[in-house]
N, C-alpha and C positions, 0 to 999 in steps of 0.2 A: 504494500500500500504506500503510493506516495504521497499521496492529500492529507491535507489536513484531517486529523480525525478527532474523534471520543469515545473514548472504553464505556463502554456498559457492562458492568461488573454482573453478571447474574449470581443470584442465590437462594434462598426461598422462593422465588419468581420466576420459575422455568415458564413460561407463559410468554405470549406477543401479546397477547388483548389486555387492557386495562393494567399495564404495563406503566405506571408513570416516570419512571428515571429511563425506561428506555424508548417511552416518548418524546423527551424530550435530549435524549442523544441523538435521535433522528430527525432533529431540525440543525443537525451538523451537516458538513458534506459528505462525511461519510460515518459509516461505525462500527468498531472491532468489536464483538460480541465474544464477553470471556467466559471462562465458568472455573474458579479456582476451589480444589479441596483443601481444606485445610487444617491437616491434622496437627500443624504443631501447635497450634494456639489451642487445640480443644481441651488441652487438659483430660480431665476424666468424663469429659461429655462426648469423646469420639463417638461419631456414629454407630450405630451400632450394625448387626448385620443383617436384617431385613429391612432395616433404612438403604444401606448400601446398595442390598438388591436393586432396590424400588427407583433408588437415583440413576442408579446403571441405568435401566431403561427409560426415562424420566429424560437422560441428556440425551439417550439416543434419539427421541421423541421432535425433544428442542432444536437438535442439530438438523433434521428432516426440515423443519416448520421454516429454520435458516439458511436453507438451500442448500447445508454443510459449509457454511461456513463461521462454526461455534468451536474457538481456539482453547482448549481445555491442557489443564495445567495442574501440578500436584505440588505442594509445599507451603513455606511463607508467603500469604498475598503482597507484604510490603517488599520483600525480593524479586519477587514476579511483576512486579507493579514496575521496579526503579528500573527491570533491564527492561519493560519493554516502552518505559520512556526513554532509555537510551537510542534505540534500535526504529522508532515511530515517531512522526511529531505529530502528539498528543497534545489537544488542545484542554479536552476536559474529560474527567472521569464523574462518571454516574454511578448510582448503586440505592437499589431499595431498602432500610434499613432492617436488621434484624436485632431483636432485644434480651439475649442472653449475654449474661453480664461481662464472658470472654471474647465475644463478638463487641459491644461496646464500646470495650477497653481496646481492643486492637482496633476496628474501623478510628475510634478518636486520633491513635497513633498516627495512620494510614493518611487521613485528613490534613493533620499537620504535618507530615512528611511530605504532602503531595503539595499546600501552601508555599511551605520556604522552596518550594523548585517552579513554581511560579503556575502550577498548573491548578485550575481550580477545579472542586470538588463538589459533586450536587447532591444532596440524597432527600428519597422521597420513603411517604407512606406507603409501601405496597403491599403488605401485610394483612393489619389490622383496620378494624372502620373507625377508632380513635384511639390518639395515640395515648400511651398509661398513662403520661403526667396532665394530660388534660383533664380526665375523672378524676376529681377530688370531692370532697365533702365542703361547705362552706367556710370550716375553718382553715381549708388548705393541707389537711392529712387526705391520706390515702383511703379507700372505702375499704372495711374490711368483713363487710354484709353484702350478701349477695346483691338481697331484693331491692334495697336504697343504690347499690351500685347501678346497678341497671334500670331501675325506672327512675329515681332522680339526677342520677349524674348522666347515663347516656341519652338515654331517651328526652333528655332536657336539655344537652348540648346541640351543637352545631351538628346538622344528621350529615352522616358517610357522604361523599363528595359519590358525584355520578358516575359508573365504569366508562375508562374509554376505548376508544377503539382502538384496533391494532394500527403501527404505522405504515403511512403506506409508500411505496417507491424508494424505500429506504437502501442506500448502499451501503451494503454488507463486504465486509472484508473480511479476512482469517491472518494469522500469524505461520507460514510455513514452520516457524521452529514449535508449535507448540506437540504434547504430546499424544493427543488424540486419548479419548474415552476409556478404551479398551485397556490402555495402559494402565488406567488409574486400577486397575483390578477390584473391582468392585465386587465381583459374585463369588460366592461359598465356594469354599476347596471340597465341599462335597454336595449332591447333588438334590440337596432340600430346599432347593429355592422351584425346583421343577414342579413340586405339588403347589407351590402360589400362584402359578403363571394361570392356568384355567380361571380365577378368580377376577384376575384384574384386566384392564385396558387403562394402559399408563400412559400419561402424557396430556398436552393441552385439550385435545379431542378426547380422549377418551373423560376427562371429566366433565365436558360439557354434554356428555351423550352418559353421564351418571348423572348428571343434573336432571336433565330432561327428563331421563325417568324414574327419577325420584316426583319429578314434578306431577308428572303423568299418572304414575301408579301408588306412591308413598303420603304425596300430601295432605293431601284429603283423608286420612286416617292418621297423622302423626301422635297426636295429642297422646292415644290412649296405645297407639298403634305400636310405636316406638320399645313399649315395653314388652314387648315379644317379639321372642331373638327367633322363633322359627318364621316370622312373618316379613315381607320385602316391601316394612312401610318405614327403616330409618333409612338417610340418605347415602353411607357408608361413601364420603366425600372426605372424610377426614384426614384419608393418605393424600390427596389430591389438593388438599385446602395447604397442610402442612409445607408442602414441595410446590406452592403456589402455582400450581396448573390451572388452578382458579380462584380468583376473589372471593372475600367476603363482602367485598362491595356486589358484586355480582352477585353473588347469592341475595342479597341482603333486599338489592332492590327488584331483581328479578320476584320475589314470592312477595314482596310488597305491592307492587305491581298488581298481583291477582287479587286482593282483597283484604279482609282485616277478620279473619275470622280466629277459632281458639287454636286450630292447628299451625294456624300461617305466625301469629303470635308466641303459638311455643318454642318455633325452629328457629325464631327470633331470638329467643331467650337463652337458646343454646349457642347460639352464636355469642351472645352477651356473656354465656359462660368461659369460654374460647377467653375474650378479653378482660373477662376477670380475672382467671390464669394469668396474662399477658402480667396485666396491672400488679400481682403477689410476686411476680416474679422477678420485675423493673425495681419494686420498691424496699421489696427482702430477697437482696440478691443470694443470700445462702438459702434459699428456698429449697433447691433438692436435697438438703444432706442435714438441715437445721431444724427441728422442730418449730414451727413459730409458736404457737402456747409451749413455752420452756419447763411447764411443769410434768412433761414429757419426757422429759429427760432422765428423771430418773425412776422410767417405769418398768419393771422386772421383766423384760423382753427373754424370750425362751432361746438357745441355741440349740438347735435339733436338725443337723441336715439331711438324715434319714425323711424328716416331714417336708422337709422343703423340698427333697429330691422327688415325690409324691405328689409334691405339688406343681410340680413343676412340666412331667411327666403326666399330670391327667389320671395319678393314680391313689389318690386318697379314699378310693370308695365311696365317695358321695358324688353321686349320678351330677347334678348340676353343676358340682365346678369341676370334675373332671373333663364334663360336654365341653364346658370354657376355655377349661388349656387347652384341649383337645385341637379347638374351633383355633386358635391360636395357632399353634404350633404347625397345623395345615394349610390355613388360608393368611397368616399374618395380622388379623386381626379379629377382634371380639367385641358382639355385642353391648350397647352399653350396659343394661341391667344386668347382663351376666359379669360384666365387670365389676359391679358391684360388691356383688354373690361371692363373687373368688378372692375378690381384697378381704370383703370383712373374713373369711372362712381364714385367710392367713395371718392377719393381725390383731384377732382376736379369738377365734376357736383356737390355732396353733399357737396361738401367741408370737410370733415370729416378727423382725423388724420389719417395718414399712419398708425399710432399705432393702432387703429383698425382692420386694414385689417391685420396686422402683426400677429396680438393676435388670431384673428379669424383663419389663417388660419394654423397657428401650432397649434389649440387645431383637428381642420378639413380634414388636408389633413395628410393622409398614408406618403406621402414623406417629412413629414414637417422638413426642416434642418435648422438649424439656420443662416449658412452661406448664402446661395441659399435667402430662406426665407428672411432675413433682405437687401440685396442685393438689389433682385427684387423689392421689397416695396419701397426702395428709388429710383429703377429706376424712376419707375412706377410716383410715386411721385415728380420727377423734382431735390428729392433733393442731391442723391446722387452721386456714381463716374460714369462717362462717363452715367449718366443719360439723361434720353427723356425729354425734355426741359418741362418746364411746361403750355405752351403756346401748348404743341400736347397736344390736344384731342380728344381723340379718339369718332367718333358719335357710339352709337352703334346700331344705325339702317343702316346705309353705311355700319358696319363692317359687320352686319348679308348679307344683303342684295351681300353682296361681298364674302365672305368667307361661308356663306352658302343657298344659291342663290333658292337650294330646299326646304329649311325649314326641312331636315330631323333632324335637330337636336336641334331646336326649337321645334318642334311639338313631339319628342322623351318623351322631358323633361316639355313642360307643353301643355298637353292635351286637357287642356280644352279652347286652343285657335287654336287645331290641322285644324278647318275646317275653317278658313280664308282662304282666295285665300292669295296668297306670293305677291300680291302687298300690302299688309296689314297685313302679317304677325306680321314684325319687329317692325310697328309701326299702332299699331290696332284702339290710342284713333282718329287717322287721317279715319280714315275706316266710310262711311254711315251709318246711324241705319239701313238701309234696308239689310244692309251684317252682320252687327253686327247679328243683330235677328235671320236671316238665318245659322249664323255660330253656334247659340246657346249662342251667347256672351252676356251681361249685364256688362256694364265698371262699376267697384264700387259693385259689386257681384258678377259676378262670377270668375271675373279677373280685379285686382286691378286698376285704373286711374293709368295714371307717376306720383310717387312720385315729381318727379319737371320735368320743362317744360326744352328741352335739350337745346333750345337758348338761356332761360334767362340764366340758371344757369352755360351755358360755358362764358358769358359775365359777369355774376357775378364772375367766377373764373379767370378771364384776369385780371381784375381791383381790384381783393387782389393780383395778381401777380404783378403786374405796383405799387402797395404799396410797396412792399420787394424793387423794381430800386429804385422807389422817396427817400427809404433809405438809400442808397448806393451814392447816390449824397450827 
């Protein structure tokens, strides 16, 4: 490239449409479209590995939509940055911002590096539909209730700015030196990413054609819908939302659009939850590893990796969150209500640290965000903001028995307990040997005994809870 140009840095914004930093590279003369990994700065948030899968084809996607010409690179972005202003004259770098507190801290660097060499720097909202430090409460802290988060600070701010459209006529250039996709090795040394691929359509197209039929088939039942994992009425946009294949401004105002009814308001509300995460996570940046209520800290967490190996595996003997991992460990990601189901059964039936289900589920789940991610975990866990008390726990044979009433999605995910009658589905070690036998069943062969009994072990987790009060007195 000899012209004058502008980097557009991608990164959570693999996407052309409603692209704002790389709309606005495109009123350059031309523009080098990068895409940098960056593992040295991540610390202990490296990707994990069905995040990597999912980017794998995610840039291959972007790189198609770019004619191939998406210069892809692996290392320090401020080394990468400084040779290929040596080597281009680089008028201005672009980039949509990301808000994890190690991306912060180095884009800040990156900025003023790129300053003192006289080149200026743009960055836009591409992410989120407000940015965290705008939601605040009146006196100027941070919200740290959901419901005032969301209908008094968002829904009373300046609303989401409108999607824009892709650029058009834009001259696209590439770096011959860079080193193309494939190098960055993205996919498992072994051959478990094969059972995800039937699941998804990755890339900017394939989420606007998950939209669509979410819009089409899921909306119109969200509300109540959402809450059953065998049914295809949640949006399951979350890997696509994550790896910006598409907006939240697009979502936001596309279902807007349709009307104002209690489903189109809920999907709203989960979007709001999205940037509630954002918001815990900008303002307590030790969020994944910190308890925020500190008096968590010193609650008699169990170590037992035989249970967590169990759980981890889909094999604790309890039909519901074994379905969970299950559903996990096949397709990359899990229902939300079974999410539920499977945190509380770990940080409270087994007692086990949130840290492991945090760990577990950003190396496991396609949409694993740090924010969202660390958020949840504390929900789940009791110990976070506007978190589920620690005293709810969730039965997860009531939960199946209620939200999946058929067993189609039990019996989807473990099979070999598919010919129980559904009064004994959810909870089989309760089942006759004379059904057991008929069903094909053998507890302790061919489907695991409960790792723990679900009354002692909610009683055992009351009474390290009433430990944390006694200390507070």
């Amino acid at each position: 490239m000899t012209k004058k140009i502008a980097i557009h840095w991608f990164r959570q914004d693999l996407r052309l449409s409603d692209n704002p930093a790389l709309t606005k590279a495109a009123e350059h003369e031309a523009v080098l479209p990068i895409y940098i990994l960056d593992d040295d700065n991540a610390g202990n948030h490296v990707m994990g590995g069905a995040s990597r899968w999912w980017l794998h084809h995610s840039l291959k996607a972007l790189n198609a939509s770019l004619g191939n010409k998406l210069s892809v690179y692996h290392g320090n972005p401020q080394t990468i940055l400084d040779d290929l202003l040596t080597r281009f004259d680089v008028e201005a770098v672009y980039w949509n911002r990301c808000y994890e507190p190690w991306r912060i801290h180095r884009d800040t660097l990156i900025k003023e590096n790129l300053k003192t060499r006289g080149i200026e720097a743009y960055t836009f909202n591409g992410l989120l539909l407000w940015e965290p430090w705008t939601i605040k409460k009146d006196d100027g802290t941070p919200y740290k209730v959901f419901t005032p988060f969301f209908r008094k600070g968002c829904l009373n701010a300046e609303q989401p700015r409108s999607p824009l459209s892709t650029p058009k006529n834009t001259n696209y250039g590439d770096d011959p030196g860079h080193i193309g996709i494939d190098a960055l090795d993205l996919l498992p040394k072994i051959p478990w990413d094969k059972q995800l691929e039937p699941h998804w359509d990755i890339g900017e197209e394939g989420a606007r054609k998950r939209f669509e039929t979410f819009v089409d088939e899921g909306l119109s039942f969200y509300k109540e819908g959402r809450n059953l994992p065998a049914k295809p009425y949640v949006s399951r946009l979350s890997p696509h939302l994550h790896f910006g294949e598409i907006s939240a401004n697009q979502l936001w105002h596309t279902v807007r659009s349709l009307g104002d009814d209690k489903h189109i308001g809920h999907f709203c509300s989960e979007l709001g939850w999205r940037e509630f995460s954002y918001s815990q996570l900008y303002h307590n940046p030790e969020l994944p590893r910190r308890n925020l209520q500190s008096k968590f800290d010193a609650f008699p967490w169990v170590d037992n990796a035989e249970n967590l190996r169990a759980w981890q595996r889909g094999q604790t003997g309890i039909p519901m969150v074994d379905a969970g991992m299950r559903e996990l460990w096949q397709t990359g990601y899990m229902h939300n209500r079974v999410r539920m189901i499977v945190g509380s059964f770990l940080v409270k039936n087994l007692q086990l640290h949130w840290h492991h289900g945090e760990r577990w589920f950003w190396d496991t789940l396609i949409d694993a965000d740090l924010a969202n991610n660390s958020a949840s975990w504390q929900w789940v866990a009791g110990c976070g903001a506007d978190a589920a008390p620690y005293f709810r726990i969730f039965n997860p044979v009531t939960q199946g028995q209620k939200f999946d009433p058929d067993g189609e999605y039990v019996r989807q995910y473990i099979p070999e307990i598919a010919s129980l009658p559904n009064k004994y589905l959810f909870n089989p070690w309760e089942a006759p040997e004379l059904i057991l036998t008929e069903a094909g069943i053998e507890l302790g062969s061919t489907y695991p005994r409960p790792v723990v009994d679900l009354k002692q072990s909610r009683e055992s987790a009351l009474i390290a809870f009433q430990s944390l009060k006694k200390g507070e007195s």
